[in-house]
N, C-alpha and C positions, 0 to 999 in steps of 0.2 A: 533385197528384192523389192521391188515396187510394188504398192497397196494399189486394187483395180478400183475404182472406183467407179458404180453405177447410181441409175436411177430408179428405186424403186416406189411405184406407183401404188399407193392405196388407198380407197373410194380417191380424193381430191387433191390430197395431200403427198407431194411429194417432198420424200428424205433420200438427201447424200445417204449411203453408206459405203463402206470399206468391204473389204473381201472377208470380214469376221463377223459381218453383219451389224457392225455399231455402227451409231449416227456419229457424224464428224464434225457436223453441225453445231452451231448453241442454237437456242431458241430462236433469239433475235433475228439473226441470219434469216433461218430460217421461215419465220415471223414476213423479213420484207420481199422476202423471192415470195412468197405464197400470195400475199396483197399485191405487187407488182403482174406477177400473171393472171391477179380478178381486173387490175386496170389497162391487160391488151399487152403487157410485154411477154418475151417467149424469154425464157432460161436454158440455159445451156450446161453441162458440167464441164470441165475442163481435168486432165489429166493430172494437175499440180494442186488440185483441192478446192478450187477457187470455182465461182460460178461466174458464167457471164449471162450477163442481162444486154439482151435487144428490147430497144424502144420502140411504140405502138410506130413512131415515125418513118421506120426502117432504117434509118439513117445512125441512130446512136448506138452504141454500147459502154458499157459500164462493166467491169467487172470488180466484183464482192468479194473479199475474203473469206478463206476455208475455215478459218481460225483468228477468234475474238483479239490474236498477239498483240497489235497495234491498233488501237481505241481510235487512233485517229482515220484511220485508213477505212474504216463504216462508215463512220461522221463524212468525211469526202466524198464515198460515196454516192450517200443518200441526200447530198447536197447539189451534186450533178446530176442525180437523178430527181429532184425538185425542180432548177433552172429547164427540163423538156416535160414536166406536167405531172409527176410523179407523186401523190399527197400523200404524207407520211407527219403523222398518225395519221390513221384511215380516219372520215370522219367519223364520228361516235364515239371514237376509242379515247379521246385525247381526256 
């Protein structure tokens, strides 16, 4: 049977969970979907784990993995989301 997966909202902070109420998330994930919608993109969750990311431009998307499995597949990412304006590490943080 298939895990439903929502979005639940609280104060600012939104987490994936599963229908058991775990996060499904790592941090990181997490981490750039939350700085991505302080700089004007919208998130979206997707049925298969996965978020997708709309760009402030309307035009792009990017979609992020459910799951840290393949290291490289965040890094690509948040590489495409750099080349439309996306600053990662936020400033201060670095």
């Amino acid at each position: 049977m298939r895990k439903k997966l929502t979005y639940v909202n609280s104060g600012c902070t939104m987490v994936l969970t599963n229908d058991k109420g775990g996060a499904t998330m790592n941090k990181e994930i997490r981490a750039i979907i939350e700085e991505a919608e302080r700089q004007g993109w919208r998130s979206r969750p997707m049925a298969n784990g996965h978020t997708r990311l709309y760009g402030p431009d309307g035009r792009t998307q990017i979609t992020l993995p459910g799951t840290p499995s393949d290291y490289r597949s965040l890094k690509n990412a948040i590489a495409d989301m750099r080349r439309v304006g996306f600053q990662w590490p936020p400033k201060g943080r670095r």
